[in-house]
VOBA-1610 file (N, C-alpha, C; in pm, whole numbers, padded with zeros to 5 digits, always signed):
BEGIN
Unk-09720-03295-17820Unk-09667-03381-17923Unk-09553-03309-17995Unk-09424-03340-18004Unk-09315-03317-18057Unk-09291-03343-18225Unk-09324-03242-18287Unk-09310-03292-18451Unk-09167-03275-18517Unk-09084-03220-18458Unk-08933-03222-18464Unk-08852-03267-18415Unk-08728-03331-18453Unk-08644-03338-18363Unk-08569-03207-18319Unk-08511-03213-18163Unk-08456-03108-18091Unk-08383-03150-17980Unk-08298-03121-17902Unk-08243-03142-17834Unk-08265-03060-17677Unk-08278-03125-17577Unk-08328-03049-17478Unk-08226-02946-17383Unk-08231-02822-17425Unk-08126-02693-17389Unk-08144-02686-17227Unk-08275-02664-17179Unk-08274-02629-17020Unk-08416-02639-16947Unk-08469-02705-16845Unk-08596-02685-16786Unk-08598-02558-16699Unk-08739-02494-16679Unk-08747-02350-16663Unk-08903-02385-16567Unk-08874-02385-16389Unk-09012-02400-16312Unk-09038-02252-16329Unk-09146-02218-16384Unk-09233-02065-16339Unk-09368-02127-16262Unk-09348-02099-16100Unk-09489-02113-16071Unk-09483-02302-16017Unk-09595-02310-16090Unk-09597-02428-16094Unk-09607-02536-16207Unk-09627-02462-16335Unk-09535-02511-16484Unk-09413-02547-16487Unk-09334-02646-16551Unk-09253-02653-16609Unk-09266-02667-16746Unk-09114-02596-16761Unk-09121-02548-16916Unk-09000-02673-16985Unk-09006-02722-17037Unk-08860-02780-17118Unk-08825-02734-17229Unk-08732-02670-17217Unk-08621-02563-17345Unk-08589-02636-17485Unk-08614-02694-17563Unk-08578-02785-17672Unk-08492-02677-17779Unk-08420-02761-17857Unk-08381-02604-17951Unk-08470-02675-18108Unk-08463-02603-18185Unk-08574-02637-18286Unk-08649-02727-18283Unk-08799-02667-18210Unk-08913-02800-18175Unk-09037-02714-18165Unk-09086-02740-18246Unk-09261-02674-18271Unk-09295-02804-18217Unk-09447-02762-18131Unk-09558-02865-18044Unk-09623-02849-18142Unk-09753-02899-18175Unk-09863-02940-18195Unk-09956-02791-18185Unk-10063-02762-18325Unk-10115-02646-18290Unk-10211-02585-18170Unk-10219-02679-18108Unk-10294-02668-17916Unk-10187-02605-17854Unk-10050-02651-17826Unk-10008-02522-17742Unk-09870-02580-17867Unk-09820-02438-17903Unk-09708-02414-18002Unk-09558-02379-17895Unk-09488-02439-17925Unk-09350-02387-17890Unk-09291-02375-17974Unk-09203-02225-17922Unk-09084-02175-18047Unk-09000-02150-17967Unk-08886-02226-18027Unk-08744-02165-17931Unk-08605-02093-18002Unk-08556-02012-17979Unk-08434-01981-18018Unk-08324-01941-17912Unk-08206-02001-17937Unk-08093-01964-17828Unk-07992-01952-17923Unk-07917-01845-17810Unk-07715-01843-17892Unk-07667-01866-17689Unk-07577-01881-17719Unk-07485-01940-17670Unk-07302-01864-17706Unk-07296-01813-17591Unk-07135-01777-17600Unk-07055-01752-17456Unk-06931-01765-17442Unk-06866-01791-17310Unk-06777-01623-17327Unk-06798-01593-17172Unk-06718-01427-17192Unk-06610-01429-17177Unk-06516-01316-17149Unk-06383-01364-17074Unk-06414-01336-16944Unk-06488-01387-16887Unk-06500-01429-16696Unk-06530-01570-16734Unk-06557-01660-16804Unk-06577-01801-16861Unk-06726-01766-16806Unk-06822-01641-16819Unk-06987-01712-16794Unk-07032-01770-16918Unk-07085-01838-16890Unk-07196-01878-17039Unk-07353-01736-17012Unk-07339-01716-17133Unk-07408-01629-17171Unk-07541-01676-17234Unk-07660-01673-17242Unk-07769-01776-17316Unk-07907-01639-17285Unk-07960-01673-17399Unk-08079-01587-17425Unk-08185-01651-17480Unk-08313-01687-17398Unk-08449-01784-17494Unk-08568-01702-17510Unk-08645-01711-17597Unk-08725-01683-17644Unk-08835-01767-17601Unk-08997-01776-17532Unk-09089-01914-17537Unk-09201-01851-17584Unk-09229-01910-17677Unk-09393-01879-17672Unk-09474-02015-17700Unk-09549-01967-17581Unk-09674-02103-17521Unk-09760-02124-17695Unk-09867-01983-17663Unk-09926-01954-17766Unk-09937-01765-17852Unk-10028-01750-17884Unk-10056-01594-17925Unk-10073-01504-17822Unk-10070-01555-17716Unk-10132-01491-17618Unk-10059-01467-17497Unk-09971-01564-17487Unk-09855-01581-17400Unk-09737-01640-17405Unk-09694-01476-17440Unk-09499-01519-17451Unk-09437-01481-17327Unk-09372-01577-17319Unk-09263-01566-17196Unk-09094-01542-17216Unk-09061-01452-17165Unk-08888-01433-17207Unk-08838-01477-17099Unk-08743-01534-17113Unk-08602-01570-17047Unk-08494-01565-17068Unk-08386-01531-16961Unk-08225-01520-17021Unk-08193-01564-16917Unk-08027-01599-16885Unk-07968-01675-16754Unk-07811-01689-16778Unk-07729-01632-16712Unk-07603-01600-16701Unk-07534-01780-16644Unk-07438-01842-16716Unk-07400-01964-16638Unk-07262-01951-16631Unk-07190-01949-16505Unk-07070-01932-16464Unk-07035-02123-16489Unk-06908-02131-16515Unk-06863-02244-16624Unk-06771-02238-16488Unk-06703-02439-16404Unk-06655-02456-16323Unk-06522-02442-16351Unk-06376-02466-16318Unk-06266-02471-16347Unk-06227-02642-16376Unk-06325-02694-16333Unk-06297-02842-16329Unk-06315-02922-16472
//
């Protein structure tokens, strides 16, 4: 259950979970999500992005992911 509004940043398969990336969106106290991202473009034009997930107390998951930006 979604008690914020947020906007959905990126889906993330680990396994056989999927994760959906929201940016400011706490779940429901059964399983809690916290997200934080920045966002910046280098001079090679990658997008640069860094997330933070945590399920619950017990299991946090990190992620980061380099996005090369098209010429188009």
């Amino acid at each position: 259950m979604i008690t914020d509004d947020g906007r959905l940043l990126a889906n993330y398969n680990l396994g056989v979970h999927v994760y959906d990336i929201f940016s400011g969106v706490r779940l429901d106290s059964e399983d809690v999500l916290k997200t934080s991202s920045n966002f910046r473009w280098d001079s090679e034009d990658v997008l640069k992005t860094s997330s933070y997930v945590r399920r619950d107390s017990e299991d946090l998951l990190k992620t980061s992911s380099n996005l090369r930006r098209d010429s188009e």
